[in-house]
N, C-alpha and C positions, 0 to 999 in steps of 0.2 A: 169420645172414649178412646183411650191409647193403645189400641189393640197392639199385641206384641207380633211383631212379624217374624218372617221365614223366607229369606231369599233361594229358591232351590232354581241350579242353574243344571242341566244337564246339558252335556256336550257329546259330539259323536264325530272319531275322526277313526275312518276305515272300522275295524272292529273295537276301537275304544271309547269306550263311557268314563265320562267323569262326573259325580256330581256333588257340590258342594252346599251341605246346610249346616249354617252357623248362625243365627236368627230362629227366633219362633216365628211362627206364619199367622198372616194373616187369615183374617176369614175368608171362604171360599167364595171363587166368584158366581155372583148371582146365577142360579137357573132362572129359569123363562116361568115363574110359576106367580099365580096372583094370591095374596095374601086379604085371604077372607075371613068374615068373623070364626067364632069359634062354633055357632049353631050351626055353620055349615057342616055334613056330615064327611063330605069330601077331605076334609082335615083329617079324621082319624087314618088314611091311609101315606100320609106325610114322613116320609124319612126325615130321623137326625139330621142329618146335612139340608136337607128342607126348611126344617125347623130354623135352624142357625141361621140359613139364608133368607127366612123371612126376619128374623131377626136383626141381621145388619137393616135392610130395607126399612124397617120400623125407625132403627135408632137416626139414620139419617133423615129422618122427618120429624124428628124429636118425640117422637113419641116411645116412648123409654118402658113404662111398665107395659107396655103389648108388647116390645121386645122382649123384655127381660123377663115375663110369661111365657114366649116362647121357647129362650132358653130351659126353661123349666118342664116344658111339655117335650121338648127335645133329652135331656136329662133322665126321663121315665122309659125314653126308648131305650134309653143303654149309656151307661157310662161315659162321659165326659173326661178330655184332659186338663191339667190345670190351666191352659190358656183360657179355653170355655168359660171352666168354673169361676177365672179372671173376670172375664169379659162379661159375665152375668155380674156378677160383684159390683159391676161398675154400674150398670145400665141401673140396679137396685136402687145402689146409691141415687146417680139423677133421679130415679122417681121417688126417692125422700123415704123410701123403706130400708132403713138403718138396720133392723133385724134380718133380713133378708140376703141382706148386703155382706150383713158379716157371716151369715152362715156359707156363702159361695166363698167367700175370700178366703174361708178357713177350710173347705174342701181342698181349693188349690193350694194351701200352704201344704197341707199332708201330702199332695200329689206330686210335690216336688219343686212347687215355684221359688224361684232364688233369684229373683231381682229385686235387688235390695231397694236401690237407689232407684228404680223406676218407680216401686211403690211407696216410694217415700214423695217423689214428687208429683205424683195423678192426683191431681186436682178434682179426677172424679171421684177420688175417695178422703175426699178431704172432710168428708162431716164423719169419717171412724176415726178420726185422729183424736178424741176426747175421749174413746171409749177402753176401759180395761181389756175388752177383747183386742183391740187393735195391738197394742202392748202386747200381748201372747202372740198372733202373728207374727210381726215384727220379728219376733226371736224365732221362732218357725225358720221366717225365709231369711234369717242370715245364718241359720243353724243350716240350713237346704244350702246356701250359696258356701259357706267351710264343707260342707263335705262334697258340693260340685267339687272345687276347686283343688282338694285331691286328686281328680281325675284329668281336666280339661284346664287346658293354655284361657289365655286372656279372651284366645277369639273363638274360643266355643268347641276344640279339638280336641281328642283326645291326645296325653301328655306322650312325647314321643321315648320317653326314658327308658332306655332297655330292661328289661325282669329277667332278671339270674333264671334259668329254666329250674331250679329248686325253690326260687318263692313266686314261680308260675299259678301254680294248686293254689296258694295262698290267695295271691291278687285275685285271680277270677272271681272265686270266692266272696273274698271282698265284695270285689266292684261290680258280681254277680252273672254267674253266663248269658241267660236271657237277654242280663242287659246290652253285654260284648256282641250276642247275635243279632241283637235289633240294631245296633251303631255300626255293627258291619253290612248287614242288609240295607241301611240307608249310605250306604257309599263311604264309611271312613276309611282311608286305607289302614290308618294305624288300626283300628281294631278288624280290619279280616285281614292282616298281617298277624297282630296278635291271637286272632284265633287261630290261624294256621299254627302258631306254636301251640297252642293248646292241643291241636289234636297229632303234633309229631309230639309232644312229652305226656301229657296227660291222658287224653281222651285217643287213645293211639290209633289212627285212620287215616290210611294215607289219601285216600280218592277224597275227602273231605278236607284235605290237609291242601292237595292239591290245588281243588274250588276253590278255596280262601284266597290261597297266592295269587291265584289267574287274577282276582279281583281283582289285588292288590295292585298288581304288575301293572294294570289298565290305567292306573296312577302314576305309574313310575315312582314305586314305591321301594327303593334300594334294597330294603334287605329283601324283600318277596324276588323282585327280579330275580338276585343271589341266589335264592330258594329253588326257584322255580327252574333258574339253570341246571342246579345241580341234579335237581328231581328228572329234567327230561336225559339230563347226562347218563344219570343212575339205571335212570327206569326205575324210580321208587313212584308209586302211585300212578303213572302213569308210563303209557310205551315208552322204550327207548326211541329216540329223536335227539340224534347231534345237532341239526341243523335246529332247530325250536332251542336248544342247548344255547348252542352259539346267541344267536337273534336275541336270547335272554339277555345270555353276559354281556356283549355290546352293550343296550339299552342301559343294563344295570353301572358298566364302566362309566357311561355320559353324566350320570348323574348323581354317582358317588360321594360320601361327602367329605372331607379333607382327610386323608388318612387311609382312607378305606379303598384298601387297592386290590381285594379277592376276585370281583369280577375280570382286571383287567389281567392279572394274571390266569385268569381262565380263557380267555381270550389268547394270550400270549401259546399257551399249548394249543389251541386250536389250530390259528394261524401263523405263529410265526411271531417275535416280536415287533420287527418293521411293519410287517401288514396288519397287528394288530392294531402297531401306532396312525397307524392311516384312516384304518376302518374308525378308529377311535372318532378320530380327529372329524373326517369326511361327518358322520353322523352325527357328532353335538351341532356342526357348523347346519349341517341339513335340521335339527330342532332349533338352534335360537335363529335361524330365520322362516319359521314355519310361523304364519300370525298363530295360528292355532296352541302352541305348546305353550303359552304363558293360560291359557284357560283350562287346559291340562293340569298344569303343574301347581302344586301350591308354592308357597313364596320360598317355602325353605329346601324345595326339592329345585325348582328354578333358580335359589343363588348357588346352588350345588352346580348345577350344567354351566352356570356364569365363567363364575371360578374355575372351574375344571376348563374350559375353551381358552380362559384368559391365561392358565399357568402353562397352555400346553403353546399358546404362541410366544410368550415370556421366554421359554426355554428349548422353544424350538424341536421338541421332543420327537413331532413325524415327519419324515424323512421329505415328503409329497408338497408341506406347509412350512417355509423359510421361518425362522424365528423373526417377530415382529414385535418392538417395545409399546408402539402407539395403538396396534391392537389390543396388547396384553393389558395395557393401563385402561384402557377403552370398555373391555367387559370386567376388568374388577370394580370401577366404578358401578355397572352396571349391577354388579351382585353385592355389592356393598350397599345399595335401594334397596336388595331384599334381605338385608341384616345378617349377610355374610360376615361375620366376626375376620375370616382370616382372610379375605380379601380388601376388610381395612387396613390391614397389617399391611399385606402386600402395598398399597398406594402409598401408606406412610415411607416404607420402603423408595420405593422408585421412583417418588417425588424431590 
């Protein structure tokens, strides 16, 4: 059975968390529990996650309809996601219950399944492939993967595309708050970034507006940093703190993405231009040699710190760090790995 997975990676470096899910998960791993008949009375006190784990246990012994019964007594405790309703579908299918099989497959399509090409090629569902229902699925999850793909990149993220704060109300809406608070409570920066706008324009709160940022920040999420600077500069939402101020716009300078120079000039008033350029400089060199901040960062916030390290020895910019060409060409390379658009420019350049 091709269970669909969920690599969830959480990291902790001093007070920051990162965690990245882009994958659906697998099934849980096994508790310590023995899988007995069903006259045993001691079953009826079995949690869903019980259930599902004697489940896998089952399917790895081939024995398919005890699993995929179990899916089923698990299902009566409470609602299933569609990977579940998937993963039942499947085991149905192996045990040669064609009706059964499609009634699970078709719960997950409503539930939101959008793998097109995965269920096109599961061999464990290859006896629905004659069937008129399978045909109506089908269009299900490529109608569920067109309207993902609205929202989310190739790798499973939500899209980082700025929303004018007037078709803010609109988008949420759309793409539903519930669903913004759940993608931000599971760690996307972009959406408890994008909540955070929601509740400075829409939902107007600052202390919740705040929350969102901090999250955000813990990513090195560029505009949150921005955000979060200005808020402890402000004192909006939270106490006035220059120094939390500062520590923001720094962080947010390092990892800015071409163009975007708000934080560094916030820095610049703080400190001074030359010491800004130093503090600048001093602290991307202290992230891109920390092993730590490529597990931190995602790829497009890490060819941001590349790039930005690599333009600042190209031109020499702080006073402390002589201008270096075999540096400079040394990390656009290296951000041009993570699909730095203008750090290919740059190598064509200097080449």
């Amino acid at each position: 059975m091709k269970l669909l997975k969920l690599i969830l990676i959480t990291l902790l470096i001093g007070s920051t968390t990162y965690t990245n899910a882009q994958e659906t998960p697998p099934p849980p791993k096994p508790l310590i529990i023995e899988v007995v008949e069903d006259k045993d009375e001691s079953l009826d006190t079995q949690t869903y996650e019980q259930r599902i784990n004697n489940a896998t246990r089952l399917y790895q012994k081939g024995k398919y309809t005890e699993a995929a019964s179990e899916y089923e007594k698990a299902f009566k405790l409470k609602e299933g996601n569609f990977r579940d309703y998937y993963n039942a579908a499947c085991l149905w299918s192996l045990a040669g219950n064609t009706t059964k099989s499609l009634k699970n497959l078709n719960i997950s399509a409503d539930k939101g399944l959008n793998m097109v090409e995965h269920l096109k090629n599961d061999t464990d569902l290859s006896k629905l492939h004659g069937t008129a229902e399978w045909k109506m699925i089908l269009k299900k999850v490529q109608q569920n993967l067109k309207e993902y793909q609205k929202y989310y990149n190739d790798d499973g993220e939500l899209k980082r595309e700025v929303i004018a704060k007037d078709k803010l109300a609109n988008w949420v809406n759309d793409f539903g708050l519930q669903r913004l608070i759940e993608e931000a409570e599971n760690n996307s920066a972009v959406a408890q970034r994008r909540l955070a706008r929601y509740y400075t324009f829409i939902d107007k709160n600052d202390k919740k507006k705040v929350k969102w940022l901090k999250e955000a920040a813990d990513s090195f999420d560029y505009t949150a940093l921005n955000n979060l600077a200005f808020a402890y500069n402000k004192g909006t939402g939270v106490e006035t703190d220059k120094n939390e101020a500062a520590i923001y716009y720094t962080k947010g300078a390092c990892v800015a993405p071409y163009g975007k120079t708000n934080c560094f000039w916030a820095m610049r008033d703080f400190f001074g231009l030359e010491v800004a350029s130093n503090l600048k400089m001093e602290t991307m060199i202290s992230l891109v040699n920390n092993d730590m901040t490529a597990l931190i960062l995602d790829d497009y916030t890490l060819g941001n710190l590349l790039y930005n390290l690599a333009s600042y020895y190209e031109d020499g910019l702080a006073s402390d760090y002589p201008k270096d060409i075999s540096k400079a060409k040394y990390y656009y390379k290296k951000s041009a790995k993570y699909k730095n658009e203008y750090a290919k420019k740059k190598l064509a350049e200097l080449d």
